[in-house]
N, C-alpha and C positions, 0 to 999 in steps of 0.2 A: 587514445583512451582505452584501446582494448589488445595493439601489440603485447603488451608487459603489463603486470597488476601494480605495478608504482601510481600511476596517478592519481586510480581508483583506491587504495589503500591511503596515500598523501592528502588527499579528500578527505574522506571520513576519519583522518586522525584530527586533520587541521578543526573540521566539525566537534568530533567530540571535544578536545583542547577549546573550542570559543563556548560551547555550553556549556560543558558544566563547569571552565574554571575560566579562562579571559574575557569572556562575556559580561559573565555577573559579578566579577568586579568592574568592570570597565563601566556599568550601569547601577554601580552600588549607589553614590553617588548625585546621580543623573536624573531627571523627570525620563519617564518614555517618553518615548517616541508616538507621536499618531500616524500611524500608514494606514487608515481606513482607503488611501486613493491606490495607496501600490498593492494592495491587498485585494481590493477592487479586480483590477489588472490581472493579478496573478493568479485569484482565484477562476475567473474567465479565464485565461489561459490554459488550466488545467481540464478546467470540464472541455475543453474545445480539445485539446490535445490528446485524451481519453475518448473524449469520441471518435476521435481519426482513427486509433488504435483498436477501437472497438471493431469500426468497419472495418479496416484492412483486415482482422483475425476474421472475420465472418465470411472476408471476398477470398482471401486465401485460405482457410483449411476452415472453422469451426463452421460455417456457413453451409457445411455439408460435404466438403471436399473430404475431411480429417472420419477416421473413426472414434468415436468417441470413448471408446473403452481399450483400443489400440492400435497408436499410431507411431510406429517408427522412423527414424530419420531415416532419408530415402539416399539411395545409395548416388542413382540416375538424378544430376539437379537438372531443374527447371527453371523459367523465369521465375516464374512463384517461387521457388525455393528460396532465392535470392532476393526475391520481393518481401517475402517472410524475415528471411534474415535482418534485412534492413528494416521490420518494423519490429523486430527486437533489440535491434542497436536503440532505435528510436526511445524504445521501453526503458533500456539502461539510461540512458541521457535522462528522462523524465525521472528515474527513478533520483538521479544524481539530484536535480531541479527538488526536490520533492526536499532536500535537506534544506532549502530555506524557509519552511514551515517553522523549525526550530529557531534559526535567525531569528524569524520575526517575533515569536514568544522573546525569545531574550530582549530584543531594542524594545518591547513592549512592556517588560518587567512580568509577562505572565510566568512567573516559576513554577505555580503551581500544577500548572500544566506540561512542565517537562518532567515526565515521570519515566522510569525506568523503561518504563513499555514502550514510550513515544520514542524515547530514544534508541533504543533497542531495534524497532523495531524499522527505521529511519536508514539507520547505518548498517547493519542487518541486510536489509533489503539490497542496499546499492552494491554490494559485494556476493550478495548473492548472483543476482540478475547478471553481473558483471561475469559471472562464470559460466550463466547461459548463454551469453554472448559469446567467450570462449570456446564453450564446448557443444554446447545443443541450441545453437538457433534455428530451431526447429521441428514439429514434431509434438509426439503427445506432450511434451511439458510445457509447453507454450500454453497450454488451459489454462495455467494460472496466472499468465500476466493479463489474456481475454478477460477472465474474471474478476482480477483489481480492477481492471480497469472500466468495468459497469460500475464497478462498489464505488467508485471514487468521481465516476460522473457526477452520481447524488452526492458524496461526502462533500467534493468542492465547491455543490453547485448549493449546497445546503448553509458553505460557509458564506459564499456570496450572498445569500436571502439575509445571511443577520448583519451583516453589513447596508443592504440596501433598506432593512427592515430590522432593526434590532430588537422586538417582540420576538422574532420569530424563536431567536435562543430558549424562549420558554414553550414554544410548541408542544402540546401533549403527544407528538409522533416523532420527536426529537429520539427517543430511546430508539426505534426502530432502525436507524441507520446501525447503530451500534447491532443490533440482530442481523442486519444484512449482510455485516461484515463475519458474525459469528456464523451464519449460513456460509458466506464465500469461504474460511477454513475447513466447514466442514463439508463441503464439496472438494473443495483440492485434497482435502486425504483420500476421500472416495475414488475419485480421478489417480491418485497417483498408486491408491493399495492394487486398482484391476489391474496391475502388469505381474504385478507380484504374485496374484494367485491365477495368472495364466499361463502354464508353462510353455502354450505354442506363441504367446506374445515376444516377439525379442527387443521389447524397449526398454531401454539401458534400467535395470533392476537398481545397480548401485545410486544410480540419480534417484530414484523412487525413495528408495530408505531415507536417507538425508530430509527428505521433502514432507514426508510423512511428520517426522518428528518435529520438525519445524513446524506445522502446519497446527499440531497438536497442541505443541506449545503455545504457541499464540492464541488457539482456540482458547488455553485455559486462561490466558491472559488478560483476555480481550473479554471471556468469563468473568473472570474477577470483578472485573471493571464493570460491567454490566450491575453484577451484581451490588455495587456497594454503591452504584450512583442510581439504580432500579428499581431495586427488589426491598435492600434493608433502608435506603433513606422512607420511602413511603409508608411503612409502619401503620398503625391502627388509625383505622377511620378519623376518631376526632383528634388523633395529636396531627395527622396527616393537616387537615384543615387548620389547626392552630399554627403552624410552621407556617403555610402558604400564608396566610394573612400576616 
């Protein structure tokens, strides 16, 4: 998976091609599907998988080992180096894992929830991480896969409650995961701008740029999104109330 970028690109081509075009014909059709059991599964899966990764970044560097404003890939490796590396392989794998999210939206007929950003952001990802596997498994840019990977403890473990509790979809603290994740972007630009404005820092600058903009993007994205499902659906007091009833 990570000699050559064939597989990891053969992946997210074959992904895109099943969502937005062989999928939703193949389900035009069709009743959904009900996977509330494999959903189940997979959503456990994830929070559990996320929290391994949690720990390992905390036992190996963000735990106190790493600097937090800069941390360069180290010349001399160590077990932990190595120990590190492989829980960034592990990140890329999960990240790959992470594309049957959109699967299931399709066998489920949810369209409405594959929006540009979901998908973007899905396939996006796998080919990013795929290049820190490559090039930096290691080191101050690893903050950001530590940091998805708390966001996404709650996200998945959020998707499991409405599965085991289908109220919970309407939770008044539902908006706040989506803030959580708009904090986690905008921590990783933070994280990634300190190298850039420290000229005795020598962590790789060019990886920083790249990661910035990314990071930003998505903030606005993920902005967006907040906002049109947040801020403009709730509108004045009593039409607020007339909706909800």
């Amino acid at each position: 998976m990570v000699r050559n970028p064939l597989p990891v690109f053969t992946i997210v081509a074959a992904y895109l091609y099943f969502v937005l075009s062989l999928g939703p014909r193949l389900m035009k059709d069709r009743q959904p599907f009900n996977l509330d059991r494999v959903m189940m599964v997979y959503n456990a899966v994830q929070v559990v998988w996320c929290a391994y990764l949690v720990r390992e970044c905390l036992r190996l560097g963000w735990g106190g080992q790493y600097s937090w404003i800069c941390e360069p890939m180290r010349e001399t490796k160590t077990q932990d180096d190595y120990d590190t590396a492989r829980g960034v392989y592990l990140y890329f794998i999960l990240k790959i894992v992470d594309l049957l999210d959109t699967v299931f939206m399709v066998l489920r007929k949810n369209f409405r929830q594959i929006s540009f950003l979901h998908v973007y952001h899905h396939a996006g990802m796998a080919i990013c991480i795929y290049l820190g596997v490559k090039i930096y498994p290691g080191g101050h840019h690893t903050f950001l896969g530590f940091i998805n990977c708390i966001v996404h403890c709650f996200l998945y473990g959020y998707y499991l409650l409405t599965l085991l509790e289908p109220r919970v979809k309407g939770a008044w603290w539902k908006k706040y995961i989506t803030l959580i994740q708009l904090v986690q972007f905008g921590m990783n630009m933070v994280h990634e701008l300190l190298p850039v404005l420290m000229p005795s820092c020598t962590v790789d600058r060019w990886i920083s740029g790249p990661l910035i903009i990314q990071n930003v993007f998505m903030f606005l994205l993920f902005g967006e999104f907040y906002y049109k499902n947040y801020v403009r659906q709730q509108g004045p007091g009593p039409q607020r109330r007339e909706k909800e009833t």
